[in-house]
N, C-alpha and C positions, 0 to 999 in steps of 0.2 A: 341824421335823417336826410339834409340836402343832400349827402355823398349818393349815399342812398337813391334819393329821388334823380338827380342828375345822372346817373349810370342807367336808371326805366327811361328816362325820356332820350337819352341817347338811342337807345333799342328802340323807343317808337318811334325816333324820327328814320333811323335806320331801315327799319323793318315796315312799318306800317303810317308813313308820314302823312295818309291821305286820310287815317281817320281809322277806326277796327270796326272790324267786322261784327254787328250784333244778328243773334240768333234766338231763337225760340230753343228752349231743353230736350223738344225731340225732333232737333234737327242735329241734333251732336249728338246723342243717347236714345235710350229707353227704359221705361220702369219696369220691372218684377217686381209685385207683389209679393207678400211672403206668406207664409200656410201656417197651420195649424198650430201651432209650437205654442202650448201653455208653458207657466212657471211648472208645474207640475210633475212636469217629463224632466225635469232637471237630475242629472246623475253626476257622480262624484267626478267622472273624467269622460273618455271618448271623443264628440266631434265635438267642436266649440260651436256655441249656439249667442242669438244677442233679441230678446225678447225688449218690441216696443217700448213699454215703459222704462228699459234699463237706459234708453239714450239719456234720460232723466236724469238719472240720478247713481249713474256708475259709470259713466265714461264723459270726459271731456271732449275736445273738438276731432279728436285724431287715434286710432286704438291701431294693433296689430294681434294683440289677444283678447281674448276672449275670456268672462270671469267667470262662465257656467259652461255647461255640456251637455249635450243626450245621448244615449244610447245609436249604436251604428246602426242596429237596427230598423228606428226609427227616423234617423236621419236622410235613410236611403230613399222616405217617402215627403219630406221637406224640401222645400223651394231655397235655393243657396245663395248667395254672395260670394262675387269674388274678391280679391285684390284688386284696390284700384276703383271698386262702386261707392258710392255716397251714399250711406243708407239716411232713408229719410220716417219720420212719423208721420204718419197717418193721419191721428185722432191725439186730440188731450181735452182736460177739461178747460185749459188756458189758451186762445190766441196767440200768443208770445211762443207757446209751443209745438204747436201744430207745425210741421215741415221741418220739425232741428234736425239738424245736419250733424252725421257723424261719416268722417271721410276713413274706411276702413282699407288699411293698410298691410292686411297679414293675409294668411292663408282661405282658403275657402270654407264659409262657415252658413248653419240655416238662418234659416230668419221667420220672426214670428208677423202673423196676419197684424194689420193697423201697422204695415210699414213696407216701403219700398227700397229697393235697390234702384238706386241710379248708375246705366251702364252706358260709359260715356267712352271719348276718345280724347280726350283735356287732363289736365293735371287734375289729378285728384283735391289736393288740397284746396289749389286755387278755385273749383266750383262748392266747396266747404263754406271757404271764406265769402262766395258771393252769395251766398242762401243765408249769410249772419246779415246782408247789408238792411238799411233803414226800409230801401228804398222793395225790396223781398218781404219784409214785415209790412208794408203797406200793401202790396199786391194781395198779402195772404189775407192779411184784414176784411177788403172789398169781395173775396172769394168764397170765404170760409161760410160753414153752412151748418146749423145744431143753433141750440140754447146750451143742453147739459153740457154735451161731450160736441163739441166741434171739430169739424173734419173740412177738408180742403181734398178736392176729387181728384183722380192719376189727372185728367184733362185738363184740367185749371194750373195743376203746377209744369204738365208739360207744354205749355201754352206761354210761360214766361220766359219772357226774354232777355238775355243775359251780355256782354262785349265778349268778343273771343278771339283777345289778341295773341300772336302769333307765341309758342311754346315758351320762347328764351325768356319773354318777358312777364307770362306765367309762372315761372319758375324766380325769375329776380324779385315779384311781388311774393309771393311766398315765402322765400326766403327772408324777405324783409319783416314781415308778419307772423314768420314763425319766432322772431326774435322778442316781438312783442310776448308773445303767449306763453315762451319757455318763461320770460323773467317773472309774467304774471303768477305761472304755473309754482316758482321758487318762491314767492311771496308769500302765495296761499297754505305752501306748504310749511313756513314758519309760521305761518299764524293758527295754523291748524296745532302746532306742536305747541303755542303759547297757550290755547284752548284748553288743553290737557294739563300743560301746568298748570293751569288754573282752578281746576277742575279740582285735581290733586289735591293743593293748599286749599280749597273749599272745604271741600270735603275732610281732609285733616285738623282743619280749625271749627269745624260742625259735630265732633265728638265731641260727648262729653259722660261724664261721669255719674252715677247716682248723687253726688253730692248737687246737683242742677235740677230746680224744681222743671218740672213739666205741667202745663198747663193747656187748656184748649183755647180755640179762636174767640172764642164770645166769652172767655174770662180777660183775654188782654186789649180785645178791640170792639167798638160797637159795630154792628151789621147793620146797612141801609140798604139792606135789600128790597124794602117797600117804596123806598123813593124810587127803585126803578121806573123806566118806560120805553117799552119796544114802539118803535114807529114803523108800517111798511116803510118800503119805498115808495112807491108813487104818493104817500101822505108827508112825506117831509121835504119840509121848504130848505132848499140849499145854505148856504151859510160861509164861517170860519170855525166854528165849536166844533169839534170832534164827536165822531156819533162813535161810540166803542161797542165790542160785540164781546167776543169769547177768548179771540187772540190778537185784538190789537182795535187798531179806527178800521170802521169798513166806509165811514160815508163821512160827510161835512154838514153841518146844520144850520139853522140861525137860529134856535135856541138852547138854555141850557139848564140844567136839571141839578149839578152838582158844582163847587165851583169851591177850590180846596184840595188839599193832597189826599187821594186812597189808595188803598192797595185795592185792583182787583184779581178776582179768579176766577177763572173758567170754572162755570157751571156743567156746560156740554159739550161733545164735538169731538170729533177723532184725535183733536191733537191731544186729551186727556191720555190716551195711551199712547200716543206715538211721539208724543215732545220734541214736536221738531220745532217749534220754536214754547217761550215760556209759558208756564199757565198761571203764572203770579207777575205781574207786571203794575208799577206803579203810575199814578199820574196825576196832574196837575193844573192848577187853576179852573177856569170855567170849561166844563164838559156834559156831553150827555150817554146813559151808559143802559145799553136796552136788558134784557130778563137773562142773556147767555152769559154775564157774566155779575159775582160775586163783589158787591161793594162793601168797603171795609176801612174803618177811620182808627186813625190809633194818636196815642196823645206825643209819641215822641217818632221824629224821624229815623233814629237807630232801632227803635222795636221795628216800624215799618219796614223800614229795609230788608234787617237781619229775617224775619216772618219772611218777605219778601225770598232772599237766597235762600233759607234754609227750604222753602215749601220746592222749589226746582232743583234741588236738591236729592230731593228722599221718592221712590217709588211711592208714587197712590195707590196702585191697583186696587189695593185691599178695601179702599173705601170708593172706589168706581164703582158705577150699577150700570148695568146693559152691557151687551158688547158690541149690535148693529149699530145704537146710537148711545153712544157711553156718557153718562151721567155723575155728577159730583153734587149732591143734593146739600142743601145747608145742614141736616141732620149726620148726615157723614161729614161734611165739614169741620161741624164742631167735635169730631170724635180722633181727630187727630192729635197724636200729643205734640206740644211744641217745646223743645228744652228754652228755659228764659233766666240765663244768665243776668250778673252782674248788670247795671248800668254803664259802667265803667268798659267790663268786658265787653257788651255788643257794641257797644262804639270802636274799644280796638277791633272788633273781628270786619265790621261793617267799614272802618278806614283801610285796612289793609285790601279788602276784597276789593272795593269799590276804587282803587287805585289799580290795580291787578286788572280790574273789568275795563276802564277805560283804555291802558294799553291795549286789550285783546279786542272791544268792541267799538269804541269812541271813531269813527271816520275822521275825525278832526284832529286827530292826534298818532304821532305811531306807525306800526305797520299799517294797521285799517286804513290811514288816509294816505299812506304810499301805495299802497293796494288799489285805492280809488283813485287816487290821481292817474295811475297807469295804466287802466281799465279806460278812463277817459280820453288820453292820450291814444292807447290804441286801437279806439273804436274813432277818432280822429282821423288816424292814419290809414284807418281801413277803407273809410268813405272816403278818402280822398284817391291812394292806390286804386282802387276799381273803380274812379270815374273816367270815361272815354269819353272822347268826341266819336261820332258815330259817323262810321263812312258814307260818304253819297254817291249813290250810283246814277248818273247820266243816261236816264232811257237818248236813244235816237229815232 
């Protein structure tokens, strides 16, 4: 990294020794808007197309294709991006994502309403990288505007002000920063491949045979679902106790209702069919656990567990109710069968898994904490490459 840093500062003492140039976003660019373009309009091939929400959750910092398409027909009447614009979001329901930046690199493609094209004369990548900074995340903070869905106006983002030093050393920060992001990128994608063998061996040692009794919830665990207590928020006094909901802590409290190891489960909530994170999650010591999720005590830590991986596991649908707000009622709870092996066996299945899960999951261990240490490292390095001293210009 010094080699690194020692070749940038050669180039700004070179290039720009008096300090770089800061600018406002629409004094180097301008925003488009994008049109119309639902998921809907989506066709098997034709023009590539990149609908707001996919900056989410299909593309990383940088793309050149495109993973959808619409009709040419339709395209003819969509607002476009070129090579070389920073497309930006509009609207999310998170803070954190409001303005992410995807620096597109390929050919000309539409673009969906709740997002902008940034048409600039800069390196593309290197205004990518300064839209991730802390100091962009703060700007967007004091800007943004909503409760539900928060949005940050074209004026407010083209109104920030950015350092915009000379191309060579745009290009040698990039360069430096793309290094961070490829190795991040090679990480993630071993851990993404250890996920799956995990998955595999889960799932392979979760067979089992007619010779394995099956049984339901309320025959191997007692339910304290009545000791529940939802608090709003503005009624609960701050704390260290975890206040838990449906997928995880939402709050922090100063008192506590449970205080002992359970398994919960998601009562309600979208992540019931979308499992993007668990809906069986255990926990520990003193806690407090509001009406959205499922409390459940069992007498051995290996039933808990095994209960635990087998329910994230297996498809619920069948015992979900609703689909705008989807439901897991106690009554379908206990109508699930659960196979309940050996003692002997769920202790081996729950020792091998539970070694398997920390490789793939533990931060403290493994990929996951090379993973995070290099995430931290080059968000480090990022804040440091894009800090400028700021040129002063001598009115006379």
């Amino acid at each position: 990294m010094n080699n690194h840093k020692s070749k940038i500062e050669k180039l700004i003492t070179e290039l720009c020794p008096e300090g770089v140039e800061f600018k406002k976003l629409r004094e180097i660019g301008s925003l488009i808007r994008g049109s119309g373009l639902q998921k809907k309009d989506f066709t098997e091939d034709g023009v590539g197309c990149i609908h707001y929400g996919q900056i989410y959750t299909h593309y990383r910092l940088f793309a050149e294709k495109t993973k959808t398409f619409v009709s040419s027909e339709l395209a003819q009447k969509l607002r476009k991006a070129q090579k070389g614009d920073v497309l930006i979001t509009g609207v999310s329901e998170n803070i954190e994502d409001v303005c992410k930046p995807l620096g597109w690199l390929g050919d000309e493609i539409c673009i969906s309403g709740d997002m902008f094209a940034f048409r600039h004369n800069q390196n593309t990548k290197f205004i990518t990288y300064l839209l991730l900074t802390i100091d962009f995340q703060r700007y967007k903070e004091r800007n943004a505007q909503g409760a539900k869905v928060t949005r940050v106006k074209a004026d407010k983002i083209l109104d920030y002000k950015i350092p915009i030093p000379p191309l060579p050393i745009q290009e040698e920060i990039v360069r430096v920063l793309d290094s961070f992001t490829e190795l991040e990128a090679e990480l993630e994608a071993e851990l993404e491949a250890r996920k799956k063998q995990y998955e595999y061996y889960r799932d392979d040692l979760l067979v089992f045979g007619d010779g394995v009794e099956r049984k339901t919830l309320n025959e191997i665990s007692t339910n304290l679902d009545s000791k529940r207590k939802p608090i709003t928020r503005s009624a609960r006094t701050p704390g260290d106790i975890p206040y838990y909901g449906a997928s995880g802590i939402v709050d922090y409290v100063k008192e506590y209702i449970f205080d002992g190891d359970y398994l919960l489960i998601s009562e309600d909530g979208a992540n019931l069919l979308a499992r993007s994170t668990p809906i069986a999650f255990s926990i520990s010591g003193k806690t407090w656990v509001n009406n959205h999720a499922h409390v459940l005590q069992f007498e051995k830590y290996e039933t808990r567990r095994f209960v635990e991986i087998y329910l994230d596991s297996i498809d619920l649908r069948p015992y979900i109710s609703g689909a705008a707000q989807p439901k897991l009622n106690k009554t379908n709870l206990n109508q699930i069968p659960i196979p309940v092996p050996s003692a002997a066996e769920q202790k081996r299945i729950v020792s091998i898994l539970d070694k398997f899960d920390a490789l793939v999951n533990d931060i403290s261990i493994g990929l996951p904490a090379e993973l995070e240490a290099r995430r931290k490292q080059y968000e480090y390095y990022r804040g440091k490459l894009l800090t400028f001293k700021e040129k002063e210009y001598v009115t006379e």
